[in-house]
Backbone bond lengths (Angstrom), bond angles and torsions (degrees), N, CA, C in turn:
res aa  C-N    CA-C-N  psi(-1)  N-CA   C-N-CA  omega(-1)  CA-C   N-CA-C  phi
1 X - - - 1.453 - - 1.528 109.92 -
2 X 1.217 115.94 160.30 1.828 133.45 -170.63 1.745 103.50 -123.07
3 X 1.095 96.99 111.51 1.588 98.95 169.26 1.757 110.34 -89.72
4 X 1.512 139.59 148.38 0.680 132.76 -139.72 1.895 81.83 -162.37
5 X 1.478 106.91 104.42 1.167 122.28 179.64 1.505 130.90 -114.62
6 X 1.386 126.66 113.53 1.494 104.51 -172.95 1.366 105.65 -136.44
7 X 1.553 136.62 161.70 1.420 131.16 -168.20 2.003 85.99 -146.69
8 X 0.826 95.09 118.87 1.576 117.46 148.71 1.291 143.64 -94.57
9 X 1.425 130.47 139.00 1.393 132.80 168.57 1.618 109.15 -132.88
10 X 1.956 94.58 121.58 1.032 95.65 -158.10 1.728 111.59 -86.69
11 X 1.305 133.48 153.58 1.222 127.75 -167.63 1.463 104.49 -39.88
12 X 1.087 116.50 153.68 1.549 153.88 150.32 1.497 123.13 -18.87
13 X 1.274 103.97 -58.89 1.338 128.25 -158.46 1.794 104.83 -87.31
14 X 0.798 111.37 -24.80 1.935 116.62 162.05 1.292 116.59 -56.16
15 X 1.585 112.62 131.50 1.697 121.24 174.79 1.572 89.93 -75.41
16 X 1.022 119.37 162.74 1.752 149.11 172.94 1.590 98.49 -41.14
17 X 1.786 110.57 -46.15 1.678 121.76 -160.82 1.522 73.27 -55.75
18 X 1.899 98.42 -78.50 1.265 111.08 -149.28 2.200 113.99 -36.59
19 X 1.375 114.56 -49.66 1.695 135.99 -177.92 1.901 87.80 -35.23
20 X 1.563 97.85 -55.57 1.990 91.63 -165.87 1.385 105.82 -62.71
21 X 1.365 128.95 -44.32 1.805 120.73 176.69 0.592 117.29 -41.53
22 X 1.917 125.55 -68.62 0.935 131.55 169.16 1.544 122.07 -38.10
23 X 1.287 125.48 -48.77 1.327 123.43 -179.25 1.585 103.85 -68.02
24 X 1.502 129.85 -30.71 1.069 97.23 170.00 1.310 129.82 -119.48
25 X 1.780 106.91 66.49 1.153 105.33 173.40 1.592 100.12 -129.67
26 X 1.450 91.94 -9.36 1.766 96.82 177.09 1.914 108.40 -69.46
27 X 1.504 95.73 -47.10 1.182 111.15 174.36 1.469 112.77 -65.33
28 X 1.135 139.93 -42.86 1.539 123.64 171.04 1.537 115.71 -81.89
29 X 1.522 113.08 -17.55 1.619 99.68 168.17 1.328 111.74 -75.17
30 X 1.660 126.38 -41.27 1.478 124.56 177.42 1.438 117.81 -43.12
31 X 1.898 94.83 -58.43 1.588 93.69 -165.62 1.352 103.18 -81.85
32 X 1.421 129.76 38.91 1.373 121.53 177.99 1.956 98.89 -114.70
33 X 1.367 107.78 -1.05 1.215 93.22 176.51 1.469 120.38 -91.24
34 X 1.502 105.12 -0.81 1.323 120.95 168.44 1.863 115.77 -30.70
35 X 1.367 133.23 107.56 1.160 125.88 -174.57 1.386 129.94 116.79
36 X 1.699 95.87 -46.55 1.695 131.35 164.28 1.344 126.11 -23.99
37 X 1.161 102.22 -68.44 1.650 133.17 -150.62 1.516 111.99 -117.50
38 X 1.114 131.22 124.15 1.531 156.70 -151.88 2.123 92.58 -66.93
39 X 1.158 122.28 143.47 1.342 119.91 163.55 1.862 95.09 68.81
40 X 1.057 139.55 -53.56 1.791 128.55 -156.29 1.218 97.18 -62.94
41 X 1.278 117.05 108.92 1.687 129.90 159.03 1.199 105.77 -94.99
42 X 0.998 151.54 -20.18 1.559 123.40 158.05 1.301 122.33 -165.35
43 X 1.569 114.50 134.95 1.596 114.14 -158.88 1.900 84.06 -135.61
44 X 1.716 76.20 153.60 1.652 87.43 176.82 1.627 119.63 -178.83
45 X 1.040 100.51 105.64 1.529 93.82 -168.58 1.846 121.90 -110.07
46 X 1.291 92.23 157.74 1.590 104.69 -163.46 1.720 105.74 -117.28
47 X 1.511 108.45 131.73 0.807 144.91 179.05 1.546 138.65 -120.22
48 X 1.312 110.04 8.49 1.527 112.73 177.86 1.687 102.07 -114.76
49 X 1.076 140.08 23.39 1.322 115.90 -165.83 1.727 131.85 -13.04
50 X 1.455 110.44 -174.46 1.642 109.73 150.29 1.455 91.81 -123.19
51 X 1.656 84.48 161.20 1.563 110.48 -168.15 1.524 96.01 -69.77
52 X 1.081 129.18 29.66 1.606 120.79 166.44 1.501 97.07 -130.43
53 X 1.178 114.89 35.23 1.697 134.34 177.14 1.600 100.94 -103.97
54 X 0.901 115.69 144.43 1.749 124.37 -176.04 1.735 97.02 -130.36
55 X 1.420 120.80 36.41 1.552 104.58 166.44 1.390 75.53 178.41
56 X 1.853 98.48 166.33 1.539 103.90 -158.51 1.571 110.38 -122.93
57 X 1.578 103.92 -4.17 1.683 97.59 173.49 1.809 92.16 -138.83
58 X 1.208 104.04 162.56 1.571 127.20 157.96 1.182 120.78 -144.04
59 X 1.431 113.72 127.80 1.541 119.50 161.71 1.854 116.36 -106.46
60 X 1.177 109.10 146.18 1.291 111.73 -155.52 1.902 106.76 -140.84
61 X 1.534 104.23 85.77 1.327 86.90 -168.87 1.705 93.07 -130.73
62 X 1.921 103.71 -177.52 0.946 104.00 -137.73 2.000 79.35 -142.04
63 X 1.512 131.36 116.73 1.233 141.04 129.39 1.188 129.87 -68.79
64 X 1.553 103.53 155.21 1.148 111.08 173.34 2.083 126.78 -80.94
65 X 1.687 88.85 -23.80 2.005 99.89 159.00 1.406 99.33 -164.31
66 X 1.516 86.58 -172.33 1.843 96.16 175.66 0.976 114.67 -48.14
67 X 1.245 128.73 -45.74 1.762 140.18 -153.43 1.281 91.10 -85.00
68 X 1.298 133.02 -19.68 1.745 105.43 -175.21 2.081 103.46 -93.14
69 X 1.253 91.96 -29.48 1.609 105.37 166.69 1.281 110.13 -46.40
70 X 1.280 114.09 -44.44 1.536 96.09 -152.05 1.893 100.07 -103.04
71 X 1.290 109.13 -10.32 1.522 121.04 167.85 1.398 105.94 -71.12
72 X 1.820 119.38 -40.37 1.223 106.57 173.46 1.506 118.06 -64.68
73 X 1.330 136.86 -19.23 1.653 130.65 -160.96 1.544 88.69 -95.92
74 X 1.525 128.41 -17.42 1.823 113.63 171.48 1.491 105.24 -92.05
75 X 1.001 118.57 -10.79 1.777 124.37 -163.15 1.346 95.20 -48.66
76 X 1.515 132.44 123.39 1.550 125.24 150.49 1.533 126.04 -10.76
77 X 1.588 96.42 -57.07 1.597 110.15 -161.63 1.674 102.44 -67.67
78 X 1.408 120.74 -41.18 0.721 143.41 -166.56 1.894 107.90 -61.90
79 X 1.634 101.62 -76.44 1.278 122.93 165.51 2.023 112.86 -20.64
80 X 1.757 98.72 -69.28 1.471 102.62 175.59 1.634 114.59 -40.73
81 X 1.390 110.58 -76.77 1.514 128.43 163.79 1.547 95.78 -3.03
82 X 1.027 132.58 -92.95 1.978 163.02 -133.19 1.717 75.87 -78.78
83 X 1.068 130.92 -90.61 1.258 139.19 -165.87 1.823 110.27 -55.06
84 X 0.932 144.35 -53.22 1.077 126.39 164.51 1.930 135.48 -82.74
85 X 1.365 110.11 -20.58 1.258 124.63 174.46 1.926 111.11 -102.20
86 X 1.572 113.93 -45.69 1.335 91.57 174.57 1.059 141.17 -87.78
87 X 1.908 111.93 -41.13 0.980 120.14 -171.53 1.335 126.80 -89.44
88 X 1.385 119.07 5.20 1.571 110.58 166.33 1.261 108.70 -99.91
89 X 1.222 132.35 20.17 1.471 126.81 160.02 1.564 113.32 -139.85
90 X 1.462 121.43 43.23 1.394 110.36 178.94 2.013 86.33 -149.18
91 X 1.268 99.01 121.11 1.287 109.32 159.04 1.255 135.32 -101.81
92 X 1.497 136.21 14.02 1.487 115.04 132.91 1.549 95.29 -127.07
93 X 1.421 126.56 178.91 1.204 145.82 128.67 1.773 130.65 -135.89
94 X 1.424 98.01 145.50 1.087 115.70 178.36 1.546 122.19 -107.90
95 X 1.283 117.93 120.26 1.789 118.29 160.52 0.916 137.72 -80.70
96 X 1.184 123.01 -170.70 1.593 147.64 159.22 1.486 115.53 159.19
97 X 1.237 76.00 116.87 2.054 94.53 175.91 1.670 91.12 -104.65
98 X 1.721 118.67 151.16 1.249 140.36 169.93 1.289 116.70 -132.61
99 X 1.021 121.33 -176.08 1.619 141.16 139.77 1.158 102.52 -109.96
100 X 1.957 94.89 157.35 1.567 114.40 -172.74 1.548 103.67 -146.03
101 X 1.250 130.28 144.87 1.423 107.04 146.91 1.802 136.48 -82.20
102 X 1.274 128.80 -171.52 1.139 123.73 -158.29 1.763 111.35 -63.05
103 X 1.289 91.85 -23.98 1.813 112.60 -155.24 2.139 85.51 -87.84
104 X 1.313 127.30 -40.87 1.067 132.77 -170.42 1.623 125.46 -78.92
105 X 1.547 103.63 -7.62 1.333 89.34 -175.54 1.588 99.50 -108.94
């Protein structure tokens, strides 16, 4: 299995109201691809940090290999999601994709 890790910070320029929409539309477009997409067994993203958090969203999902990873980042469903919900309101992100075994993810 492929763990599939990402941390965001969303631009600057958002009031607090505006930061929660945004946070939850990233979070209901992500976890809406649940089902979608070939190999993604499990997606889920977090949005409340603690204030000893240095970024304001995480998604945290889980393939079955590389090849389903990397089918998920061209996937249509996927593509829309990223392009209309993440990336015009998040100015940096950070990754990490792994391997895991069955017992680890």
């Amino acid at each position: 299995m492929v763990k599939h890790v990402i941390l965001w910070n969303l631009k600057a320029e958002y009031t607090e109201e505006e930061k929660k929409a945004v946070k939850a539309g990233i979070k209901a477009g992500l976890e809406g691809l649940q089902g979608q997409i070939p190999g993604l067994l499990s997606i889920k993203v977090y949005t409340e940090p603690l204030a000893s958090a240095n970024c304001d969203v995480m998604l945290d999902s889980t393939f079955t290999d590389e090849a389903a990873l990397n089918g998920y980042t061209v996937h249509p469903a996927h593509v829309a999601v990223a392009t209309t919900k993440v990336r015009p309101f998040t100015a940096s992100r950070t990754c990490m994709d792994y391997e895991v075994s069955g017992e680890q993810a």
